[in-house]
C-alpha positions in Angstrom: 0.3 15.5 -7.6 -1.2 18.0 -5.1 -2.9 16.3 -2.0 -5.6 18.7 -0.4 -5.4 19.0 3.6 -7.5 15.6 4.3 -6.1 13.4 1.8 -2.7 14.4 3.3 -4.3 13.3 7.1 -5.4 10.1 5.6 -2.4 9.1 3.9 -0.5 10.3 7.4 -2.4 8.3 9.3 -2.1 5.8 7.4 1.7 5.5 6.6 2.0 5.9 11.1 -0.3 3.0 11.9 1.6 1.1 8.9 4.8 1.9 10.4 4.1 1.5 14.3 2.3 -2.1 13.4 5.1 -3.3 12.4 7.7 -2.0 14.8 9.8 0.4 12.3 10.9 3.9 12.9 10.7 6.4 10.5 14.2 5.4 9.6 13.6 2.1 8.9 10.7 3.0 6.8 12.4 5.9 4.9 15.6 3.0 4.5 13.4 0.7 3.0 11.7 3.2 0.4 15.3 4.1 -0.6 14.6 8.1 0.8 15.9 9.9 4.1 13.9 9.9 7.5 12.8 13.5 6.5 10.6 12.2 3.9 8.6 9.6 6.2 8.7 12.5 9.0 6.8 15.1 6.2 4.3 12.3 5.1 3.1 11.4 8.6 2.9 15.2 9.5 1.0 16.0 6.9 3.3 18.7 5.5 4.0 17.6 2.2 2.5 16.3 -1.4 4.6 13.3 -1.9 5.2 12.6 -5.7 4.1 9.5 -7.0 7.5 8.3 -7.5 7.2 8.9 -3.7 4.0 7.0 -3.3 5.6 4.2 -5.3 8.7 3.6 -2.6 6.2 3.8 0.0 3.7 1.5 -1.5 7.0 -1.1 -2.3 8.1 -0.5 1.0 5.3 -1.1 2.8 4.0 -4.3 0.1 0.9 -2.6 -0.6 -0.4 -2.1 -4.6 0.1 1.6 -5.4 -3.4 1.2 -6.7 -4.6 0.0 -3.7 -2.9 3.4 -1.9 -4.0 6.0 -4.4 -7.4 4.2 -4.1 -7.3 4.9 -0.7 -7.1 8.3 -1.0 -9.7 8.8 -2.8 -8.1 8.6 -6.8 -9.9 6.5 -9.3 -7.9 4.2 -10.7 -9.9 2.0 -12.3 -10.5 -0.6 -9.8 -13.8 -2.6 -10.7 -15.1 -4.3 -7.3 -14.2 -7.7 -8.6 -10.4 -6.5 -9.9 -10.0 -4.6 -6.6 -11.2 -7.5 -4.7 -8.6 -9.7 -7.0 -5.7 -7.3 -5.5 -6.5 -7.3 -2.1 -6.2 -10.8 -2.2 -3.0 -10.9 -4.2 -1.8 -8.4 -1.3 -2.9 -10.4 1.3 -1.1 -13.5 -0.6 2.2 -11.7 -0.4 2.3 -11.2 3.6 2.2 -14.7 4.2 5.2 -16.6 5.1 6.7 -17.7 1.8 5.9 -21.6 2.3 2.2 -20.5 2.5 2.0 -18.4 -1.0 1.8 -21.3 -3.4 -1.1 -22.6 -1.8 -2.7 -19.4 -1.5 -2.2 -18.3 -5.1 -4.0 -21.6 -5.9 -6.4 -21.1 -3.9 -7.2 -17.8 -5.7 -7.0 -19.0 -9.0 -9.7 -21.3 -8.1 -12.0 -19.2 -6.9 -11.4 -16.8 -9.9 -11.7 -19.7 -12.2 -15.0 -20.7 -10.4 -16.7 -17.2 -10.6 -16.2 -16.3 -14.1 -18.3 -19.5 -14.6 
């Protein structure tokens, strides 16, 4: 996959404010996608086309749907308004504390339940 130049600043820009939100270094990052601190450094510079193996680890990584990523920079992946709704909610579900998922999830499921009513 071939990024062109402003895809490759948003996904930069991106991955840094991910990264500096939560306190990580690139190493920590880059340790956490399973790659080596060059990789993170490339990706917030702007100086590469990750692959979307790449994009993957990141998206893992960071706990974000690689939909939602590729969606982000600009790729249609299909996501209807209510389906992409759907998974930023499930996202948001999975950054809570683990006691608070459950009932979150049924929470959800309610409303989903409720609007296809």
């Amino acid at each position: 996959m071939y990024l062109v130049r402003d895809k490759r600043q948003i996904l930069a820009d991106f991955v840094r404010k991910e990264r500096t939100d939560r306190n990580w270094t690139q190493s920590d990052l880059a340790d956490r996608m399973g790659k080596v601190r060059a990789v993170v450094n490339k990706i917030e510079s702007g100086s590469n086309d990750p692959t979307l193996d790449t994009l993957q680890d990141l998206a893992k990584a960071l706990n974000y749907p690689l939909a939602s990523i590729l969606d982000m920079l600009g790729y249609d992946v299909g996501l209807k308004d209510k389906d992409k709704w759907v998974e930023e909610m499930n996202h948001k579900i999975r950054i809570l504390p683990k006691a608070l998922r459950p009932i979150a999830e049924r929470m959800l499921s309610a409303l989903h339940d409720d609007s296809e009513k």
